[in-house]
Residue frames as qw, qx, qy, qz and C-alpha x, y, z in Angstrom:
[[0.082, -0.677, 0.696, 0.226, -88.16, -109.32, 189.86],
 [0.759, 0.299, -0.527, -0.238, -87.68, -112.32, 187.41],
 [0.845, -0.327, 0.418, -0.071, -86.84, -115.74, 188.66],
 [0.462, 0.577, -0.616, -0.272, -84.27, -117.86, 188.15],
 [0.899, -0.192, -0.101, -0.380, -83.81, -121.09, 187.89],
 [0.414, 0.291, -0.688, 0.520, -80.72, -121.72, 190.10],
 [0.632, -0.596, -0.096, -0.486, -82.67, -122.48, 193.10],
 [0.949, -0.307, -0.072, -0.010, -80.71, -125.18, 194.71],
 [0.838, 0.181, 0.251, 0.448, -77.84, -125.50, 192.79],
 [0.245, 0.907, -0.079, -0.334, -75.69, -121.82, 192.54],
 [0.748, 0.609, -0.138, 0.223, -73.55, -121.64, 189.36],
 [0.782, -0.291, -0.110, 0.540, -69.88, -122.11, 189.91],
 [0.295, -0.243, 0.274, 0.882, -69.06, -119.07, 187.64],
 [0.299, 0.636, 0.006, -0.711, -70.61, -115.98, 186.02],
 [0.320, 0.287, -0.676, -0.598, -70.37, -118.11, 182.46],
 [0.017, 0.232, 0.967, -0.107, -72.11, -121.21, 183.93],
 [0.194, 0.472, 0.600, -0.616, -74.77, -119.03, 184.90],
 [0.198, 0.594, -0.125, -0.770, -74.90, -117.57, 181.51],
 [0.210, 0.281, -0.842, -0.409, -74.86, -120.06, 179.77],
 [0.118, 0.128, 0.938, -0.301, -77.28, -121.70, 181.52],
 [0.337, 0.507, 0.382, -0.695, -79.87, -119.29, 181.15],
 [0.656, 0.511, -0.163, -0.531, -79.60, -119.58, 177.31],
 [0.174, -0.329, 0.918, 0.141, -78.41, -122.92, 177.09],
 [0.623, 0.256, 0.739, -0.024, -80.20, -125.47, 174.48],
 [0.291, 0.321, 0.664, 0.610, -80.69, -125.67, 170.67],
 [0.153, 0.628, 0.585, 0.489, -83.45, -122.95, 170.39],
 [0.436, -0.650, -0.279, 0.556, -82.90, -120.32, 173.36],
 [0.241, -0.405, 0.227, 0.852, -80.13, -117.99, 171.41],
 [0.256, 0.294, 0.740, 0.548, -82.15, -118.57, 168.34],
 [0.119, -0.757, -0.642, -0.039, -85.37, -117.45, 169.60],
 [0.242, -0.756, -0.167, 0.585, -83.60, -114.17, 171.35],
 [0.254, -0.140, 0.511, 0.809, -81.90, -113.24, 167.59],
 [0.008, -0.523, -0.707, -0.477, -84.87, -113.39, 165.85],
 [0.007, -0.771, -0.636, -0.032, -86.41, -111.16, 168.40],
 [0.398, -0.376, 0.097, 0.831, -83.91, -108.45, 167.69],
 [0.071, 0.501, 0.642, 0.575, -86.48, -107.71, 164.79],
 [0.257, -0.118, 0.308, -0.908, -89.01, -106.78, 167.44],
 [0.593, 0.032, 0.597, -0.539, -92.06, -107.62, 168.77],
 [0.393, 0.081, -0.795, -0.455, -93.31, -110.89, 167.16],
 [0.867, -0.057, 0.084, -0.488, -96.61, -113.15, 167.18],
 [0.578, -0.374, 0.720, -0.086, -96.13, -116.22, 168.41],
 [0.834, 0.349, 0.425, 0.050, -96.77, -117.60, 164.88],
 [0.362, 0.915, -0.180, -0.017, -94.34, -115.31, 163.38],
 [0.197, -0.762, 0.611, -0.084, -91.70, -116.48, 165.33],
 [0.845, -0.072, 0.526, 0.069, -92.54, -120.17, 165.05],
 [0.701, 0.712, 0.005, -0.046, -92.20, -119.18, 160.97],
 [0.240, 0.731, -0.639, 0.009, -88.56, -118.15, 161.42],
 [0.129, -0.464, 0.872, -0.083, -87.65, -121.49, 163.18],
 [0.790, 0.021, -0.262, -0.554, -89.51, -124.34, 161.32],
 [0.484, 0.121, -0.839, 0.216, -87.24, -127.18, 163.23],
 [0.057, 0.008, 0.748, -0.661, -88.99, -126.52, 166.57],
 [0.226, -0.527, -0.806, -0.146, -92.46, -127.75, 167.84],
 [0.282, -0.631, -0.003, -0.723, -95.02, -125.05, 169.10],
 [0.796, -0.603, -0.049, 0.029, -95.45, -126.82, 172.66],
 [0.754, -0.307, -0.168, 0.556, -91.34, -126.58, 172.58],
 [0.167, 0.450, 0.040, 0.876, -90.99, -123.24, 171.32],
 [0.333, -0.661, -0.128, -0.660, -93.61, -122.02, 174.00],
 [0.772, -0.519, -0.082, 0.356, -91.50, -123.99, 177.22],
 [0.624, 0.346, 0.125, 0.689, -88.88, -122.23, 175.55],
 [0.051, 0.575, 0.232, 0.783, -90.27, -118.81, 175.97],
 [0.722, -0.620, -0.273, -0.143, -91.85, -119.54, 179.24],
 [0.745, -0.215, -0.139, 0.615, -88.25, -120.07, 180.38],
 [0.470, 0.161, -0.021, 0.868, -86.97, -116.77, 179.17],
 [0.315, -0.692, -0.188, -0.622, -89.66, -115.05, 180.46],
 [0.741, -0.639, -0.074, 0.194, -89.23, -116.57, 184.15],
 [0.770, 0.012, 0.001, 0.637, -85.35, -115.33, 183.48],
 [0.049, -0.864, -0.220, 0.451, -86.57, -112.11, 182.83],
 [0.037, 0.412, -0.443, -0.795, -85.49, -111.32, 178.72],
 [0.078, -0.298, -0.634, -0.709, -88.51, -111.81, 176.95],
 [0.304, 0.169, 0.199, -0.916, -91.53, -109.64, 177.59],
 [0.081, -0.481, -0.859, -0.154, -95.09, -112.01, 176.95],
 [0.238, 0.084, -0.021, -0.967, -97.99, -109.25, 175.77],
 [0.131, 0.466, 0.820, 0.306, -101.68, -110.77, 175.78],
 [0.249, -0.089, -0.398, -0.879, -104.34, -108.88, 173.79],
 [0.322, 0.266, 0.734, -0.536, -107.85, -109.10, 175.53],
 [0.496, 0.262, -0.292, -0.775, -109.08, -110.20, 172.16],
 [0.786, 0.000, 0.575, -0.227, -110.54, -113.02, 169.92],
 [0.940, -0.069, -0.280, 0.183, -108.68, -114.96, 169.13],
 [0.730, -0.613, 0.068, 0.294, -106.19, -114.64, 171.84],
 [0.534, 0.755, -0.188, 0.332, -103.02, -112.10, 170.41],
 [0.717, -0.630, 0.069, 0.291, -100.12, -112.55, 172.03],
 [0.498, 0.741, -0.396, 0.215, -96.69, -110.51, 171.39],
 [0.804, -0.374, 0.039, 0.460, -93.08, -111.37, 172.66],
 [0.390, 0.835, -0.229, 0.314, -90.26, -109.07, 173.13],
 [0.603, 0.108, -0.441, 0.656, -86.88, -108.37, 174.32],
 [0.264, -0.950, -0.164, -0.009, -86.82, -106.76, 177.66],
 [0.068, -0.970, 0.228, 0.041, -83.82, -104.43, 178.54],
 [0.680, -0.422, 0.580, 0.153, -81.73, -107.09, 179.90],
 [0.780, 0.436, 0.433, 0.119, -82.31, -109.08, 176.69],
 [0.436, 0.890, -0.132, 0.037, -81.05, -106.35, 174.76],
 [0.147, -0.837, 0.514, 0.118, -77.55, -106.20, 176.17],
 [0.661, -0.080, 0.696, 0.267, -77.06, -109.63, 174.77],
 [0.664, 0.725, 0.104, -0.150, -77.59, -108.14, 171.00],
 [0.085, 0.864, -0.484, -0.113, -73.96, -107.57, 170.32],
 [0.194, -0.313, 0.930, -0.001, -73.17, -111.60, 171.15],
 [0.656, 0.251, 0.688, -0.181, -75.85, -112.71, 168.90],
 [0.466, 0.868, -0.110, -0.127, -74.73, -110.65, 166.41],
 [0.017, 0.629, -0.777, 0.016, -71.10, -112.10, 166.74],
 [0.437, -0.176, 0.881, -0.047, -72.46, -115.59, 167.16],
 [0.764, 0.432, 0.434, -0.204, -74.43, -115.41, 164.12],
 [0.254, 0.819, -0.462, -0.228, -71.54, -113.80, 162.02],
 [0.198, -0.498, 0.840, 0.085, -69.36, -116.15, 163.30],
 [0.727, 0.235, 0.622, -0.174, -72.25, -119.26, 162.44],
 [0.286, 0.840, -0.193, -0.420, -72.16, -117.41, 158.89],
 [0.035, 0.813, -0.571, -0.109, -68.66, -118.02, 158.70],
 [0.363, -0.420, 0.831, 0.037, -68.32, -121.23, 159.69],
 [0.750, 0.385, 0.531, -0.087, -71.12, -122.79, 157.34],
 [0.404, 0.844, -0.231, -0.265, -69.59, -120.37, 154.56],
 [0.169, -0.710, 0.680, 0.067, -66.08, -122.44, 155.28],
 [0.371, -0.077, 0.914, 0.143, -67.67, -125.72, 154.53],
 [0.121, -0.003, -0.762, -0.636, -69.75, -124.92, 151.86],
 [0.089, -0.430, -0.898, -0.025, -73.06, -124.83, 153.33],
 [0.063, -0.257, -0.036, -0.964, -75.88, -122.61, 152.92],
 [0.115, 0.193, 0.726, -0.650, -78.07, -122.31, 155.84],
 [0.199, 0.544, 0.810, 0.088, -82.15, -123.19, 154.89],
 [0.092, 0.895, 0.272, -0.343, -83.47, -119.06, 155.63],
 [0.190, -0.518, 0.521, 0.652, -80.85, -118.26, 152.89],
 [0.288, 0.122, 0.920, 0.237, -82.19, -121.17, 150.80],
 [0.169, 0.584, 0.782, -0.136, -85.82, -120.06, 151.10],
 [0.014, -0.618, -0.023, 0.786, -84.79, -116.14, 150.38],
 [0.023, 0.189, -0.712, -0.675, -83.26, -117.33, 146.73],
 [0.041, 0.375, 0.874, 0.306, -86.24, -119.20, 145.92],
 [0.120, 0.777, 0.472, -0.400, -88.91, -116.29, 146.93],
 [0.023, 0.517, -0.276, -0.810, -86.87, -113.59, 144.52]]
């Protein structure tokens, strides 16, 4: 069974807890992107070029101990590692899809156009 990291300290409320678990700047990110599917750990750094590989891989570490991302190594050389969503993970797809719509929306409202948008136009 995953761990969590409410050891001491239980949440006051079913949103604390939830929030907790995917609380910080690159958490929700990291779980959207893997709505793709399985990704290499260099694939995934690709989609989020603001984050360092030592934080992107505490990052993961975390949601693995939480128990919604699946860590695959390959008994090769060079070391191949995938990440996926595990079951749990999934049931959050529907509120990462609504919280990226809504992100969308709100950057759309002031006139800004998020960088992976940027980088599409310039590749056509």
């Amino acid at each position: 069974m995953p761990r969590t990291r409410f050891s001491d300290d239980l949440p006051g409320c079913a949103m604390e807890a939830g929030a907790a678990i995917i609380a910080g700047k690159w958490k929700g990110v990291i779980l959207f992107h893997l709505l793709e599917g399985q990704l290499r750990f260099n694939q995934l750094h690709r989609h989020m070029p603001g984050i360092t590989p030592r934080l992107l891989t505490k990052q993961l570490r975390e949601l693995e101990e939480d128990g919604l991302v699946l860590r695959t190594v390959h008994p090769v050389v060079p070391p191949h590692v995938d990440y996926e969503l595990t079951e749990e993970a999934l049931l959050l797809a529907p509120l990462l899809r609504d919280l990226n719509e809504w992100g969308k929306q709100w950057l759309a409202r002031r006139g800004i156009t998020p960088l992976n948008e940027l980088t599409e136009a310039a590749d056509s």
